[in-house]
Backbone as JSON, one array per atom type, in Angstrom:
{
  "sequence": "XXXXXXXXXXXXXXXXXXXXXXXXXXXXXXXXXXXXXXXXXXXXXXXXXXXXXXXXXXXXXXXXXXXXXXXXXXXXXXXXXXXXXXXXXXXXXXXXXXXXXXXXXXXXXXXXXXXXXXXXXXXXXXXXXXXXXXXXXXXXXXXXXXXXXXXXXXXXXXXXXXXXXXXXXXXXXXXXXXXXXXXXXXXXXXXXXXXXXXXXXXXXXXXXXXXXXXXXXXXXXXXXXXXXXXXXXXXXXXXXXXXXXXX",
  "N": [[-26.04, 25.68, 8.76], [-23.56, 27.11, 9.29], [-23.53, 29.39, 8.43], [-24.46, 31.15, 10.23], [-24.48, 33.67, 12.72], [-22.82, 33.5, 15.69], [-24.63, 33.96, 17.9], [-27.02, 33.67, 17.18], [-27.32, 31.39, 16.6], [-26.66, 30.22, 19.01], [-29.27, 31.05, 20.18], [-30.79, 29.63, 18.55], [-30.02, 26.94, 19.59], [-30.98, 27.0, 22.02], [-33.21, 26.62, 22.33], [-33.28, 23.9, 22.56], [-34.08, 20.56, 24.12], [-32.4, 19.98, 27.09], [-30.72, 17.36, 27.74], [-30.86, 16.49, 24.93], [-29.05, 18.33, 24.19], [-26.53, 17.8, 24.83], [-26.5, 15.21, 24.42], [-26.85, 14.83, 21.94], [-26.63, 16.89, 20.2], [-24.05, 18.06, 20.76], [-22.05, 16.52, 19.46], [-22.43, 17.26, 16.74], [-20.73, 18.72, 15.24], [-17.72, 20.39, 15.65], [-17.84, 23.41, 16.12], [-20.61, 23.29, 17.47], [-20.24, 21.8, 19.71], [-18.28, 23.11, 20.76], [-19.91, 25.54, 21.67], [-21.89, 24.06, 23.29], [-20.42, 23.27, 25.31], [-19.8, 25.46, 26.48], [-20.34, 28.63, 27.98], [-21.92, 30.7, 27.63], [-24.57, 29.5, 26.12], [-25.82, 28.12, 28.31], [-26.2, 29.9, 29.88], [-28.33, 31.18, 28.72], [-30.33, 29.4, 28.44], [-30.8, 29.38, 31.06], [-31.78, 32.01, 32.03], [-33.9, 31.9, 30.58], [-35.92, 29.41, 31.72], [-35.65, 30.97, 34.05], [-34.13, 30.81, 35.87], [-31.95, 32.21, 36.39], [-30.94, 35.39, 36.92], [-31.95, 37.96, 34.22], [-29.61, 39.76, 33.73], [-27.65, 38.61, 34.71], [-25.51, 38.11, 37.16], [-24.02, 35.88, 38.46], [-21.66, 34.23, 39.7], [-21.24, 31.04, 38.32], [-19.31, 27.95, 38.26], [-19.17, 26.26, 36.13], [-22.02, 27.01, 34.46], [-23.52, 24.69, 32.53], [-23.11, 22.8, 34.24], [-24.81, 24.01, 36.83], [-27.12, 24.65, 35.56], [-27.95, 21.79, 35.31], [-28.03, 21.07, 37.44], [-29.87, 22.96, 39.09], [-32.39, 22.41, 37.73], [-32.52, 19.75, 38.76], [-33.4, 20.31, 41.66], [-34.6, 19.48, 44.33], [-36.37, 17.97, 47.43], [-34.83, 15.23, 48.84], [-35.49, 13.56, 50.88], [-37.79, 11.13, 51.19], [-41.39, 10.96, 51.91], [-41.16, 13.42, 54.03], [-42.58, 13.64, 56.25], [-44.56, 12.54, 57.59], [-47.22, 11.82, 56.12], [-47.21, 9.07, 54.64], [-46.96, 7.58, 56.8], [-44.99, 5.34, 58.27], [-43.63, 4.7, 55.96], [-40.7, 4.37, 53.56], [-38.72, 4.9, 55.35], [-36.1, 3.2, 57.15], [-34.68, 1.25, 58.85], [-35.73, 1.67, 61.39], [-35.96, 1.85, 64.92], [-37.6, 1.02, 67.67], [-37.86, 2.36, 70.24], [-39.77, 2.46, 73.68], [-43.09, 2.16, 73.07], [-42.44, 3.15, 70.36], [-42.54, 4.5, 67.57], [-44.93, 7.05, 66.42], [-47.27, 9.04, 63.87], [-48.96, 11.82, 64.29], [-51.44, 14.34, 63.75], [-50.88, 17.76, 62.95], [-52.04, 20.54, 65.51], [-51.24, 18.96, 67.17], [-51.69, 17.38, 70.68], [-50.81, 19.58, 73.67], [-49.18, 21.32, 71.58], [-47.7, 23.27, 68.9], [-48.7, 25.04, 66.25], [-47.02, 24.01, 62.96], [-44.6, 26.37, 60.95], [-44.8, 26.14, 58.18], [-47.86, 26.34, 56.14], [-48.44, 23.97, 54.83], [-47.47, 21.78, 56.07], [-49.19, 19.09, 57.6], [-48.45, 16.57, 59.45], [-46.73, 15.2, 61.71], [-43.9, 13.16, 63.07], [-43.72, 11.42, 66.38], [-42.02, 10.46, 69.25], [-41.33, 7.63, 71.72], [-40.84, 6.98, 75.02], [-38.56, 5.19, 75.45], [-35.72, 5.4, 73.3], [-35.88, 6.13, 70.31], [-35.24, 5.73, 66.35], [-34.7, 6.47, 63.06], [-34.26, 6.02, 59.58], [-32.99, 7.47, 56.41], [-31.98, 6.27, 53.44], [-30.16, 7.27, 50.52], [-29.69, 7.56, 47.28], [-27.58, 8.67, 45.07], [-27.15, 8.66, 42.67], [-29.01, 7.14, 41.51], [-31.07, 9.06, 42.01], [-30.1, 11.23, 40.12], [-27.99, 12.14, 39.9], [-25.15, 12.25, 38.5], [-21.76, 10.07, 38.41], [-19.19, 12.14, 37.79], [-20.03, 14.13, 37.68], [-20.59, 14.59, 41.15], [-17.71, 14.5, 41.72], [-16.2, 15.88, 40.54], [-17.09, 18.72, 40.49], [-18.61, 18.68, 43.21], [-21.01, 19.52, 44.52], [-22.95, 21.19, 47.03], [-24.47, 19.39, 49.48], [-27.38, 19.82, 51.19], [-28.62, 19.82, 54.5], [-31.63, 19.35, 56.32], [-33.66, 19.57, 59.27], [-36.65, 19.0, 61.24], [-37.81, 19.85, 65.19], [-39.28, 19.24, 68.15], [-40.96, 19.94, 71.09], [-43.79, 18.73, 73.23], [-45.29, 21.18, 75.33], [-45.84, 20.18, 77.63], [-44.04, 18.22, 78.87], [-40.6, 17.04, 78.94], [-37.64, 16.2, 76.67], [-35.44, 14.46, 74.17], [-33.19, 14.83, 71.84], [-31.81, 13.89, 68.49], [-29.87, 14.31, 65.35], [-27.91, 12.54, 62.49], [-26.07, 12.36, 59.75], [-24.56, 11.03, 57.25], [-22.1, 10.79, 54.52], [-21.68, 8.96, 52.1], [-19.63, 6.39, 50.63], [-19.14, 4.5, 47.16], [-19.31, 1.79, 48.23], [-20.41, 2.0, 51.11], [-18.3, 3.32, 52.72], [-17.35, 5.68, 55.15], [-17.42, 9.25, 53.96], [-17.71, 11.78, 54.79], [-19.23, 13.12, 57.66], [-21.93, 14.09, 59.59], [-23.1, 15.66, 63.01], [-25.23, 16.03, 65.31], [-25.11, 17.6, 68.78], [-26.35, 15.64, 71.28], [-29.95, 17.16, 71.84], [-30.9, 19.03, 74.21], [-34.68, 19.06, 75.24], [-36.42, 21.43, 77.69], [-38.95, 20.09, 80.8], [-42.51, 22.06, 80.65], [-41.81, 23.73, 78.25], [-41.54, 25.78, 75.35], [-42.94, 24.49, 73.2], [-41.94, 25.36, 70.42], [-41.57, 25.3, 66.95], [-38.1, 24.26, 65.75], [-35.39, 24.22, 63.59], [-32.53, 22.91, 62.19], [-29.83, 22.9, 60.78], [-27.51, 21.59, 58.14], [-24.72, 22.22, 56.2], [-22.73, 20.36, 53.7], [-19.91, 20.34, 51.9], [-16.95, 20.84, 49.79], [-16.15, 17.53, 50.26], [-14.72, 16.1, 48.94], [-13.71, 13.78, 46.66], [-16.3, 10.61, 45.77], [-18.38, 10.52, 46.68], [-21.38, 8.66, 47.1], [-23.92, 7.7, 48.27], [-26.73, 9.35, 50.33], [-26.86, 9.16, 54.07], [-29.51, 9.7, 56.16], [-30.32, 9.98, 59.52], [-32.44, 10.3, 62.18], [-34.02, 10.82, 65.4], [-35.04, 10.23, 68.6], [-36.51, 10.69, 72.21], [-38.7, 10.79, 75.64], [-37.83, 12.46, 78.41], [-39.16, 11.77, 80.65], [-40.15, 9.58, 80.84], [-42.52, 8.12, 79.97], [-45.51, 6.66, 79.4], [-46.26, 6.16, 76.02], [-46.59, 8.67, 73.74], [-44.47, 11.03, 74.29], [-42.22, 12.18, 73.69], [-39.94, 13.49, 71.18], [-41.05, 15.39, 68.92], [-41.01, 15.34, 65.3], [-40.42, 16.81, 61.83], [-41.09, 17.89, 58.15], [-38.11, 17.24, 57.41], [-35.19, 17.35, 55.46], [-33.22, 16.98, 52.46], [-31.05, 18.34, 49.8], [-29.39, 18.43, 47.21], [-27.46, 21.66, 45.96], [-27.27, 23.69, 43.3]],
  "CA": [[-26.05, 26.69, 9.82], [-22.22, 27.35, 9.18], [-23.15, 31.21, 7.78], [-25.32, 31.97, 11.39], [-23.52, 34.4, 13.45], [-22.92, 32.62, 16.42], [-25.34, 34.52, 18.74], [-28.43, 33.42, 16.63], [-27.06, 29.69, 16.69], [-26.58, 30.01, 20.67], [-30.63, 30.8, 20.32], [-31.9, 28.09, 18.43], [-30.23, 25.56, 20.29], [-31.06, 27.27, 23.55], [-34.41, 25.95, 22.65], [-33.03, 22.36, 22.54], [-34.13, 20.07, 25.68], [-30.74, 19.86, 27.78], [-30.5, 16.57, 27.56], [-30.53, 16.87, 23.33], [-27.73, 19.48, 23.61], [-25.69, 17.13, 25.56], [-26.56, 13.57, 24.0], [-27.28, 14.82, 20.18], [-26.05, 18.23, 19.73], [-23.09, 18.23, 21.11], [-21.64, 15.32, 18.21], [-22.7, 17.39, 15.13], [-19.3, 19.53, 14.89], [-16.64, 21.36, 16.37], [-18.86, 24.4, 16.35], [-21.43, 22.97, 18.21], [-19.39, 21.03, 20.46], [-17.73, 24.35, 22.0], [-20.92, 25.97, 22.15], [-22.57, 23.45, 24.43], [-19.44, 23.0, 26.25], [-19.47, 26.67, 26.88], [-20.97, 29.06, 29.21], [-23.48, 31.34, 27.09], [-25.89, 29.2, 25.92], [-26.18, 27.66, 29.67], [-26.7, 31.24, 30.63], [-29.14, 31.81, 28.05], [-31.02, 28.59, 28.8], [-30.87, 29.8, 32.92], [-32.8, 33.15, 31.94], [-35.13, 31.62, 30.14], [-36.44, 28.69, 32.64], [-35.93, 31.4, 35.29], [-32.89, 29.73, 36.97], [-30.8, 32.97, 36.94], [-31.22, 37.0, 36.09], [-31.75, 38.55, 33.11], [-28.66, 40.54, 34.09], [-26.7, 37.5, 35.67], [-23.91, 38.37, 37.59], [-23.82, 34.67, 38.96], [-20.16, 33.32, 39.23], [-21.05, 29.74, 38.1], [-17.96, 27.64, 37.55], [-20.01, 26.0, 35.0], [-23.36, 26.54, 34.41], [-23.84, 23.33, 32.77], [-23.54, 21.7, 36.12], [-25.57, 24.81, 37.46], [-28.32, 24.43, 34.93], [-28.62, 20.26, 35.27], [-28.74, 21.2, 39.41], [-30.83, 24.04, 39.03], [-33.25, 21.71, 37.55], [-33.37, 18.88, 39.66], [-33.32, 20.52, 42.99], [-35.4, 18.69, 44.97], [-35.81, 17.4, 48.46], [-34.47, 13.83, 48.22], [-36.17, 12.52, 51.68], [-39.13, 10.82, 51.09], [-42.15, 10.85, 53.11], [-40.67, 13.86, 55.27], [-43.58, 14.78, 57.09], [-45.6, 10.96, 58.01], [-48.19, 11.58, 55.2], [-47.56, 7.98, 54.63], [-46.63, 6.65, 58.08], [-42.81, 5.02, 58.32], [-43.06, 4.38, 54.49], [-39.67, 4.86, 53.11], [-37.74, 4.75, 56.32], [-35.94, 2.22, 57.39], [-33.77, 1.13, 59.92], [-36.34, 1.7, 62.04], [-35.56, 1.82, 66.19], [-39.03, 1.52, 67.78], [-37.83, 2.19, 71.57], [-41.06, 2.57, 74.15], [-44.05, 2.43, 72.13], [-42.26, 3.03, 69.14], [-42.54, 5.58, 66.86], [-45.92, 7.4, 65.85], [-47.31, 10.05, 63.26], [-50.1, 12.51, 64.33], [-51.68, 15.42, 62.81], [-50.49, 19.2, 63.79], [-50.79, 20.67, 66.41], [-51.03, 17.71, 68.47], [-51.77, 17.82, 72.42], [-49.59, 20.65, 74.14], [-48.29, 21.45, 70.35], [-47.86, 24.73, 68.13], [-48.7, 24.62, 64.45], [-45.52, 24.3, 62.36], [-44.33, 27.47, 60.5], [-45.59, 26.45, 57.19], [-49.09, 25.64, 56.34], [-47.87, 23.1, 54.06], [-47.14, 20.72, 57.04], [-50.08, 18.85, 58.5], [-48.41, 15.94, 60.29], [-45.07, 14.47, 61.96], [-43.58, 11.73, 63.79], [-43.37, 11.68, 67.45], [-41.08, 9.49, 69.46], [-41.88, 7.54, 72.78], [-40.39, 6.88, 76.21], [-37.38, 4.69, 75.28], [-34.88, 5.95, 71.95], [-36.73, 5.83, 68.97], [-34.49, 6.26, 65.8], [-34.98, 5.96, 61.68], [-33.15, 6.74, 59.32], [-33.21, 6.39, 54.96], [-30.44, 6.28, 52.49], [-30.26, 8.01, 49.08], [-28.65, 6.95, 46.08], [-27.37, 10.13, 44.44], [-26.83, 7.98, 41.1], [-30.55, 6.93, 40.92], [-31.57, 10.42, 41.79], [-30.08, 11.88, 38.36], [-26.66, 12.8, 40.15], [-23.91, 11.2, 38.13], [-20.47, 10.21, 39.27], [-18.49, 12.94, 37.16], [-20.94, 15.75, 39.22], [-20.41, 14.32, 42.58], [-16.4, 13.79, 42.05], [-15.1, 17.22, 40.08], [-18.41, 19.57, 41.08], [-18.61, 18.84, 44.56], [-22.29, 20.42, 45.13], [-23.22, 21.37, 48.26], [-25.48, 19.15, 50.52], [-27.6, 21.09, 52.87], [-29.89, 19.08, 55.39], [-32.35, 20.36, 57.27], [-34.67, 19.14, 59.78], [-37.32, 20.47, 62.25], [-38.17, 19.2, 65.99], [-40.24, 20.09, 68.53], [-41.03, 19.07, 72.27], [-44.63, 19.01, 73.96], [-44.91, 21.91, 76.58], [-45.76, 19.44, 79.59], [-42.77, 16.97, 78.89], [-38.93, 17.29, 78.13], [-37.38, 15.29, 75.5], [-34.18, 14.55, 73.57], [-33.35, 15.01, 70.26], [-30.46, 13.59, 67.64], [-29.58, 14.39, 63.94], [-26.56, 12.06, 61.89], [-26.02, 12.01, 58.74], [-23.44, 10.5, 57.11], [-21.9, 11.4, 52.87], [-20.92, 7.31, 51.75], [-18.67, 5.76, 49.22], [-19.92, 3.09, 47.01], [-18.76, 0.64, 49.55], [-20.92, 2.79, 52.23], [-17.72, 3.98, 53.96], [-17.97, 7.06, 55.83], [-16.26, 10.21, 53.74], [-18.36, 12.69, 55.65], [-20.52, 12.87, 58.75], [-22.31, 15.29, 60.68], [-23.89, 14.49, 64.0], [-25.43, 17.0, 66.06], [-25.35, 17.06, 70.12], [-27.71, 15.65, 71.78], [-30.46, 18.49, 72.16], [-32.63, 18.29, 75.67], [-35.8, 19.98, 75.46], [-37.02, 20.84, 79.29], [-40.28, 20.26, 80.66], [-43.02, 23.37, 80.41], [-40.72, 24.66, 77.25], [-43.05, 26.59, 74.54], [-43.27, 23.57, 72.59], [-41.85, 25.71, 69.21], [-40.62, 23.82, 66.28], [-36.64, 24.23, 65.68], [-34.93, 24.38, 62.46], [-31.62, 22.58, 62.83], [-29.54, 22.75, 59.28], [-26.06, 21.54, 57.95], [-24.31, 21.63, 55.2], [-21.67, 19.63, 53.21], [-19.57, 21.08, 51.22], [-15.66, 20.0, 49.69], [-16.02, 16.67, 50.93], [-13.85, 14.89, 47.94], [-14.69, 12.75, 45.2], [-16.23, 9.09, 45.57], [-19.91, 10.27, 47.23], [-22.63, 8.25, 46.22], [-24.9, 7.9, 49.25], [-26.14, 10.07, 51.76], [-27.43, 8.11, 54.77], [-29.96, 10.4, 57.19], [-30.9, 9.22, 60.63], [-32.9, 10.98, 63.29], [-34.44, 10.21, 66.46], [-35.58, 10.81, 70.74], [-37.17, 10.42, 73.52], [-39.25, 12.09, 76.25], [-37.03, 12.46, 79.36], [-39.72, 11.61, 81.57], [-40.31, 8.22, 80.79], [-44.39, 8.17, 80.52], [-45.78, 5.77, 78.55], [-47.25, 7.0, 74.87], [-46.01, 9.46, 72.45], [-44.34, 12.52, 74.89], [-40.9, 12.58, 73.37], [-39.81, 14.6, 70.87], [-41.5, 15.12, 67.77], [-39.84, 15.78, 63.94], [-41.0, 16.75, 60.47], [-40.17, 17.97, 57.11], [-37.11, 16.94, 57.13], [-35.13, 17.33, 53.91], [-31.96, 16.74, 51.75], [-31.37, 19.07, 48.75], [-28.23, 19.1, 46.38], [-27.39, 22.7, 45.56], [-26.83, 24.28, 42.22]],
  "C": [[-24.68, 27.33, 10.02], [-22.37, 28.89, 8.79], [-24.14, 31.9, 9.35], [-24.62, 32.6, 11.82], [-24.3, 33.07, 14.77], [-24.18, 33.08, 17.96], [-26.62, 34.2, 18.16], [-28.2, 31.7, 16.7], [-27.13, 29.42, 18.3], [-28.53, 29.6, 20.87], [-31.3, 29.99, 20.04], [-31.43, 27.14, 19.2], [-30.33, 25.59, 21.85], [-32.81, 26.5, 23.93], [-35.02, 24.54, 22.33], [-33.34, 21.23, 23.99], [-32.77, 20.12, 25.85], [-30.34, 18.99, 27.28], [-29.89, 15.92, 25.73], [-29.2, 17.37, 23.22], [-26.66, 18.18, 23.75], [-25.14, 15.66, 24.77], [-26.08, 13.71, 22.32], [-26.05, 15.97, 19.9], [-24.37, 18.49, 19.53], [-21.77, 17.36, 19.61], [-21.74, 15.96, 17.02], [-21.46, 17.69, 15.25], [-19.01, 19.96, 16.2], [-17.1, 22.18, 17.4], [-19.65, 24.36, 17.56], [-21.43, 22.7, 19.43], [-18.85, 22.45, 21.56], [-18.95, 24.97, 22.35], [-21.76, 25.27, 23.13], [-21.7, 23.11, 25.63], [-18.96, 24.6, 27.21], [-19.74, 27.62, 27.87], [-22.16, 29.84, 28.41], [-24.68, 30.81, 26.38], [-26.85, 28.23, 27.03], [-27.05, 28.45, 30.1], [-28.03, 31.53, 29.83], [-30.39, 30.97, 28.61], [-31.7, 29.03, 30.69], [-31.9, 30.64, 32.69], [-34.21, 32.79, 31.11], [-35.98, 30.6, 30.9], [-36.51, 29.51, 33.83], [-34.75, 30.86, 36.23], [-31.89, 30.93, 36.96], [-31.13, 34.11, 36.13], [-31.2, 37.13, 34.76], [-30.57, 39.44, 32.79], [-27.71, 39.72, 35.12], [-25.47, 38.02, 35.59], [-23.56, 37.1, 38.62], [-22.66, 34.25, 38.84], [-20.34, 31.6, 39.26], [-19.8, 29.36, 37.52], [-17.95, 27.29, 36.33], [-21.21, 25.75, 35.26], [-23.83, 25.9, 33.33], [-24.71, 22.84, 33.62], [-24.72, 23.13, 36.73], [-26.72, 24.46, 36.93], [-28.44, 22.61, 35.42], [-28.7, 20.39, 37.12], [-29.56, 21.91, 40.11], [-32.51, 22.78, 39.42], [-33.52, 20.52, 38.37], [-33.52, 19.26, 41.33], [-34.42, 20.26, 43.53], [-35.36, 18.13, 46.45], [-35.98, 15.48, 48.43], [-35.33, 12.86, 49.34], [-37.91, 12.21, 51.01], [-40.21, 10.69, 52.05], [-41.57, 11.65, 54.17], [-41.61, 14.19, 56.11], [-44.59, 13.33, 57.97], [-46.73, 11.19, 57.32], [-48.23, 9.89, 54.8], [-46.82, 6.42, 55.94], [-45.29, 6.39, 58.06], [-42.93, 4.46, 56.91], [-41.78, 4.73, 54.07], [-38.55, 4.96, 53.76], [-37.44, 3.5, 56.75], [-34.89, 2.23, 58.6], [-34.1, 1.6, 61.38], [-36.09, 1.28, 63.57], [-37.02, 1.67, 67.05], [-38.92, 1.35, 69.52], [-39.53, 2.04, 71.83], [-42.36, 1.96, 73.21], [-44.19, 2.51, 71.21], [-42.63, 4.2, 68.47], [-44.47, 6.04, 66.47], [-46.19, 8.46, 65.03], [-48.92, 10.63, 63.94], [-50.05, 13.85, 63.67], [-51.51, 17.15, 64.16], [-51.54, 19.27, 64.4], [-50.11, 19.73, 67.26], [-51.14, 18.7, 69.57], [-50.17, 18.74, 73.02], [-48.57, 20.89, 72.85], [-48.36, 22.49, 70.3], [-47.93, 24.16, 66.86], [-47.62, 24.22, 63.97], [-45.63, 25.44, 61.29], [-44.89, 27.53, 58.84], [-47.03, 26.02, 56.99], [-49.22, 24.58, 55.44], [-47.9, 21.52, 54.55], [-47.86, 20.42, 58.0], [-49.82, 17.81, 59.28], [-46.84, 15.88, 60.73], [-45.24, 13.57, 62.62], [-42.98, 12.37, 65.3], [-43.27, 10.21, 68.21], [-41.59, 9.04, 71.31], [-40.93, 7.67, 74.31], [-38.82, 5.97, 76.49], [-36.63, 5.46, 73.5], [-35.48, 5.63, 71.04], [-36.08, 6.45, 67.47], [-35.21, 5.83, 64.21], [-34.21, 6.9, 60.9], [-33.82, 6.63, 57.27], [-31.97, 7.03, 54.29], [-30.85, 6.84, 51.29], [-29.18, 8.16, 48.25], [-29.04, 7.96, 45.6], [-27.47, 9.49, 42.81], [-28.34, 7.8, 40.41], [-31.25, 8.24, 41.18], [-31.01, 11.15, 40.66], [-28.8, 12.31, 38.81], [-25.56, 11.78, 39.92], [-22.54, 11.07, 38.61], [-19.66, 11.44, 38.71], [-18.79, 14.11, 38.18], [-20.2, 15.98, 40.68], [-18.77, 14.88, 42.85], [-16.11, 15.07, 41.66], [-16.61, 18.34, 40.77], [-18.28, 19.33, 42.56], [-19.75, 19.16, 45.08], [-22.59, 20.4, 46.29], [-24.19, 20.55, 48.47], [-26.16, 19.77, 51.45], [-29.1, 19.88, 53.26], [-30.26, 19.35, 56.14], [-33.16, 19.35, 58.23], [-35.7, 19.61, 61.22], [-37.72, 19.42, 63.49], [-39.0, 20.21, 66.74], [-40.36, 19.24, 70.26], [-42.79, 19.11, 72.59], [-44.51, 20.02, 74.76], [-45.22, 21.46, 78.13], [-44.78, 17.86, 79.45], [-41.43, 17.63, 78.09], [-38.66, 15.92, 76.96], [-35.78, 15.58, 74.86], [-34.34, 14.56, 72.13], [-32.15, 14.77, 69.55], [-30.38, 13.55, 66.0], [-28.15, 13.49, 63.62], [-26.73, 11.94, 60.8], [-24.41, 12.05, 57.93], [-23.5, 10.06, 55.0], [-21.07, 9.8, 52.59], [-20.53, 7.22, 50.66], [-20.05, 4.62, 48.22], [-19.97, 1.94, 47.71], [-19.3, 0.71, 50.99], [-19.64, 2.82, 52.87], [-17.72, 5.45, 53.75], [-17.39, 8.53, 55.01], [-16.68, 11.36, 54.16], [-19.23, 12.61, 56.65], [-20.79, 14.59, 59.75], [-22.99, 15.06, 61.46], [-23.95, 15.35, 65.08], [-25.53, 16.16, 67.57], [-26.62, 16.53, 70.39], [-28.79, 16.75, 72.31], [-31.35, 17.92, 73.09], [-33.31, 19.8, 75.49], [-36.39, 19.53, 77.03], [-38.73, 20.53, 79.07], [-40.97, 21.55, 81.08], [-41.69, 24.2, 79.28], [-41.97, 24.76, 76.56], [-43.13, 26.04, 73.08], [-43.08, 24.31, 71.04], [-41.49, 24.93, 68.35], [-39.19, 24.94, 66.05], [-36.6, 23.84, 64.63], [-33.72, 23.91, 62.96], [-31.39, 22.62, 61.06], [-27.97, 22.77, 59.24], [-25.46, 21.58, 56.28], [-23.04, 21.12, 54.9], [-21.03, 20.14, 52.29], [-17.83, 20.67, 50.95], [-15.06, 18.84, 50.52], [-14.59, 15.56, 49.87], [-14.74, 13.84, 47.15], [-14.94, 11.06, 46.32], [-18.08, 9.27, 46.08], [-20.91, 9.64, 46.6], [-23.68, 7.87, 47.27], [-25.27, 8.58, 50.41], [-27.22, 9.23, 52.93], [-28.34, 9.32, 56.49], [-30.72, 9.79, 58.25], [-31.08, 10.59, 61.89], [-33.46, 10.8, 64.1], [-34.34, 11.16, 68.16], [-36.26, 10.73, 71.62], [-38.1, 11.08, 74.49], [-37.89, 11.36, 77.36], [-37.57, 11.68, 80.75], [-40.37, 10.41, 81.72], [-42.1, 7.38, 80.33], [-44.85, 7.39, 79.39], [-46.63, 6.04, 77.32], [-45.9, 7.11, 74.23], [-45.91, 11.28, 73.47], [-43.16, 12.93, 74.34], [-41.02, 13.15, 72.29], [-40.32, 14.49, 69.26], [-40.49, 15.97, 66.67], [-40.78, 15.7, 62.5], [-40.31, 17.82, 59.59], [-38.58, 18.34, 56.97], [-36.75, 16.63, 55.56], [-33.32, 17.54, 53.94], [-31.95, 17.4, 50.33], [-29.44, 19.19, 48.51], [-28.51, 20.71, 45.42], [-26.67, 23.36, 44.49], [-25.01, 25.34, 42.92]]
}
């Protein structure tokens, strides 16, 4: 393949899995070696999966890292919605009554904004908190990524009150070492929903962004109450909640 022009060599091995270019490809030669290390057969690979214009004017630093984050972008919480009850959460707080999942709208509810989202978790009469952790390493995000890349974290999550009860509401999440210490945190006020409010859901969203090398877990905890003390499920309800590393 030494007589290809190099624009017909970019093509065939644009239609190499990634992982090939990277593991295999990359080892034959020199040649090869700069070309996968490069930027146009990233770009080429991008337009063809759809991950960036046909006319990309994208300033990736390297799309590489763009293409292998492209591809796994994903939301990392599991079970955000109580399709399978407190599966997956842990660290579980079960003030009052303890935590429960019911199906939209619920009593004095509103739908939620997508139709995607048929249940959540709603919280009782004493603090009701949970939280789950996420290993960036076992999700496909290697240390090299994390430490020179930096990718943005963005975490989202949605609440909501009843419209005949108030309620509280708390987001933390916290960017850990291997050692779980803290090298980022974000940790919204406490939000009071009154009572008779128009029971909408809320979008609350943060992101992370040049935190420094060493991240390898991110640790999300959310939780609340009703204000009014009443025995059940009046405090504040929460669903698809999500964690997404960004190309």
């Amino acid at each position: 393949m030494e007589s290809l022009p190099e624009a017909v060599l970019i093509r065939i091995l644009a239609s190499i899995p990634a992982v090939d270019l990277v593991l295999a490809c990359r080892l034959v030669c020199c040649q090869w070696k700069n070309l996968v290390d490069g930027a146009a057969l990233w770009i080429l690979k991008c337009q063809q999966e759809g991950l960036a214009g046909a006319e990309s004017e994208e300033n990736a630093e390297n799309w590489q890292n763009f293409y292998f984050l492209s591809k796994r972008r994903r939301n990392l919480i599991k079970n955000p919605c109580g399709e399978e009850d407190l599966q997956h959460w842990g660290e579980v707080e079960n003030g009052g009554d303890g935590w429960k999942t019911e199906e939209l709208p619920g009593d004095f509810g509103k739908e939620f904004p997508s139709e995607e989202v048929h249940k959540y978790f709603v919280t009782s009469y004493e603090w009701c908190r949970k939280s789950q952790v996420i290993d960036l390493r076992a999700e496909g995000y290697w240390e090299e990524l994390m430490d020179t890349t930096q990718p943005k974290i963005v975490v989202k999550d949605w609440y909501a009150g009843r419209s005949d009860a108030g309620c509280l509401y708390e987001l933390c999440v916290k960017l850990l070492s291997e050692n779980e210490d803290v090298l980022a945190e974000y940790k919204s006020e406490t939000i009071a929903i009154p009572q008779d409010n128009d029971a909408s859901w809320t979008e609350i969203s943060y992101t992370f962004s040049d935190y420094g090398p060493g991240v390898r877990f991110v640790r999300f905890e959310h939780g609340g109450q009703d204000t009014l003390f009443w025995k059940g499920w009046y405090g504040v309800r929460v669903t698809n909640s999500s964690v997404t590393v960004e190309p």
